[in-house]
C-alpha positions as CSV (number, residue, x, y, z in Angstrom):
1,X,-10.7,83.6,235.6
2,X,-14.2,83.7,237.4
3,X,-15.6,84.7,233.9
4,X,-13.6,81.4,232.2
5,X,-15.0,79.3,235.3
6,X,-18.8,80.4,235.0
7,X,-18.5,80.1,231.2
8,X,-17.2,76.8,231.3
9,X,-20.0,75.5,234.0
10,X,-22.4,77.0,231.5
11,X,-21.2,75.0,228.8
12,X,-20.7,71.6,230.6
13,X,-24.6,72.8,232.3
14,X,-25.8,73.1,228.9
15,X,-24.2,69.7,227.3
16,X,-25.7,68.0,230.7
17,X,-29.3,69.5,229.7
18,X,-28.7,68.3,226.2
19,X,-27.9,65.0,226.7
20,X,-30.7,64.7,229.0
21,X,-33.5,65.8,227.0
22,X,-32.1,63.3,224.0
23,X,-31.2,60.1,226.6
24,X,-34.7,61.1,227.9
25,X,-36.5,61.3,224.6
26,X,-34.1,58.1,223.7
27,X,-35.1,56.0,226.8
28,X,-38.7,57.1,226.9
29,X,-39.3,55.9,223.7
30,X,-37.3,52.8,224.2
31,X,-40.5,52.3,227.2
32,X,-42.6,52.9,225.3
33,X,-41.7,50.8,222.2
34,X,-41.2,47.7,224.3
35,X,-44.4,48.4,225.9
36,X,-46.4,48.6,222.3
37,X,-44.5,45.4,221.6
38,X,-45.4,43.4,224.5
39,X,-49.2,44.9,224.7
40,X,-49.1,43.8,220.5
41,X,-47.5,40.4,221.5
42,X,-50.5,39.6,223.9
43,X,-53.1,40.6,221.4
44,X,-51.6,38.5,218.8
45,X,-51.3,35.4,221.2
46,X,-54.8,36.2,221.8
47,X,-56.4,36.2,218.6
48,X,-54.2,33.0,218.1
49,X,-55.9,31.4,220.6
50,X,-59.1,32.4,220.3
51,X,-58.9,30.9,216.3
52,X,-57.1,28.1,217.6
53,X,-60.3,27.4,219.9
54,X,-62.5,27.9,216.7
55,X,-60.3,25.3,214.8
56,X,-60.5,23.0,217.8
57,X,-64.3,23.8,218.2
58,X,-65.3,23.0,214.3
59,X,-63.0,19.8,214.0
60,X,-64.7,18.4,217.1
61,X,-68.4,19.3,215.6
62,X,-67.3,17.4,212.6
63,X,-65.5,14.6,214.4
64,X,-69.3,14.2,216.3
65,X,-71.3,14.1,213.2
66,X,-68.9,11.5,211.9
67,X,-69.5,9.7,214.8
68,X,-73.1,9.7,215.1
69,X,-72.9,8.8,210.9
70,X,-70.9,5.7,211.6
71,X,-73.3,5.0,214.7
72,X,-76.2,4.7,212.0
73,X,-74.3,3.0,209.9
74,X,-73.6,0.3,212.2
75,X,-77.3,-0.1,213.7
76,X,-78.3,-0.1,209.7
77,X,-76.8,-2.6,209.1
78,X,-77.1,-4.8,212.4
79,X,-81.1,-4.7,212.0
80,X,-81.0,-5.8,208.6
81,X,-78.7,-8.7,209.5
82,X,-81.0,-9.1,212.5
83,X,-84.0,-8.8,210.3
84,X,-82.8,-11.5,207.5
85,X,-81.4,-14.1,210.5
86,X,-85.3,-14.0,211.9
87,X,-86.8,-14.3,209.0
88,X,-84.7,-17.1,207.2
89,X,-85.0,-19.1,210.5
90,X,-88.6,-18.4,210.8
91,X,-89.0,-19.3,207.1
92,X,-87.0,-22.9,207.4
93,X,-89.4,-23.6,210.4
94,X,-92.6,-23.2,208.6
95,X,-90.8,-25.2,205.3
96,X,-90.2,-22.1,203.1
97,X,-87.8,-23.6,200.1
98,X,-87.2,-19.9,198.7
99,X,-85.3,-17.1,200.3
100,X,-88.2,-15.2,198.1
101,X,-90.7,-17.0,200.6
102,X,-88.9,-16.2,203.8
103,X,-87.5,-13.1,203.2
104,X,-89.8,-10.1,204.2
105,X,-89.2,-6.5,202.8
106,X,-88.2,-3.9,205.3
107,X,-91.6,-1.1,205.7
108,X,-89.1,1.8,207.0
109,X,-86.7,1.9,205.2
110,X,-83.7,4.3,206.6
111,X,-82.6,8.0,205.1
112,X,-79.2,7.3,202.8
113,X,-75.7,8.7,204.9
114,X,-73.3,10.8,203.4
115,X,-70.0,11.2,204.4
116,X,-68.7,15.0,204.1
117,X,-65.3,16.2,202.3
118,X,-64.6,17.8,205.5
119,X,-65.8,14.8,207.7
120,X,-63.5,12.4,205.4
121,X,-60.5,15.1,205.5
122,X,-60.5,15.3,208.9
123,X,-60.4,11.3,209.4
124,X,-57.6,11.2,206.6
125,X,-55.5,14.2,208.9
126,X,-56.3,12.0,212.5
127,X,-55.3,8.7,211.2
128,X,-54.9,7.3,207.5
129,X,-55.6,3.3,208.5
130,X,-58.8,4.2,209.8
131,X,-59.6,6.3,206.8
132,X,-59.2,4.1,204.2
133,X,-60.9,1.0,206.7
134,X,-64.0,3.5,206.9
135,X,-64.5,5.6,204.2
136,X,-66.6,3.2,201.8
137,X,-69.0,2.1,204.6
138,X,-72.1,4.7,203.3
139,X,-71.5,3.5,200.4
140,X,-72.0,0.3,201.5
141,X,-74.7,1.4,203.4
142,X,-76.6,3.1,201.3
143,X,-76.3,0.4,198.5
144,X,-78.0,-2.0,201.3
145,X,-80.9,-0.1,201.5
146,X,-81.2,0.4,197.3
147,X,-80.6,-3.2,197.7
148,X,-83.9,-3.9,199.8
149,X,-85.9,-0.9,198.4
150,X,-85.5,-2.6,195.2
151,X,-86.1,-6.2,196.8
152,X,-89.6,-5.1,197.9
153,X,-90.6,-3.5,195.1
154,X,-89.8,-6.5,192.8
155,X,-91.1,-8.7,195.3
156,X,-94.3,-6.8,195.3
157,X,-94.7,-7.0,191.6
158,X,-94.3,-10.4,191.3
159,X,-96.4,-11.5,194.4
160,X,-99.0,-9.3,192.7
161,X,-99.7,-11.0,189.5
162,X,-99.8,-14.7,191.1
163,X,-103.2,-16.1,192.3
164,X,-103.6,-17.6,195.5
């Protein structure tokens, strides 16, 4: 009976060392999967981050040179109002009949503005009202200043063949 005792301890003994080396090998790679998987999970949430910065980062460059676009716009267009008021009052004072008479041509005359795909794109994805009350304003712009360019030059021709 001994010999049935010690057999059976060395069986149950063995079935013990089994299941311990598979739980073992079953729970230690259970660590260490979840361990890949939240170390992978960081990364990832990382490198979402860090593009989500460079999204943020790019948007706001272009947001700024829309901006400082619309800020040239504007003070365009305010000297040349500026510019016509002054002269058309200064012209009435002195008699002037003609706008020809009064009105002087600009001698700087400002670089065209352009607004981008990207800048108009990223005003149509912030707010569609002010996209569609902005977007034709270089246009605008820059037909103001063909508008004068070519104002002067004609001007100039035709002062230039009457004698004084």
């Amino acid at each position: 009976m001994a010999g049935e005792v010690a057999g059976q301890v060395s069986t149950v003994s063995t079935a013990w060392a089994v299941f311990g080396v598979i739980g073992g090998s079953i729970i230690g790679g259970a660590i260490s999967a979840t361990v890949a998987f939240l170390i992978q999970k960081r990364t990832l949430n990382a490198a979402k981050e860090q593009r989500e910065a460079k999204r943020f980062e790019k948007r706001k460059a272009i947001a700024y040179s829309l901006f400082f676009k619309m800020i040239r716009i504007h003070s365009t267009i305010e000297v040349i109002k500026s510019t016509l008021d002054e002269c058309v009052n200064a012209g009435k004072k002195k008699g002037f009949a003609s706008y020809w008479q009064m009105i002087l041509p600009l001698g700087n005359l400002p670089d065209r503005v352009r607004f981008t795909a990207d800048e108009m794109a990223l005003l149509l994805s912030l707010d569609s009202r002010l996209f569609n009350d902005l977007g034709p304003y270089d246009e605008v712009r820059n037909s103001l200043i063909d508008l004068y360019e070519n104002y002067g030059r004609r001007r100039t021709d035709v002062l230039s063949k009457v004698r004084f």
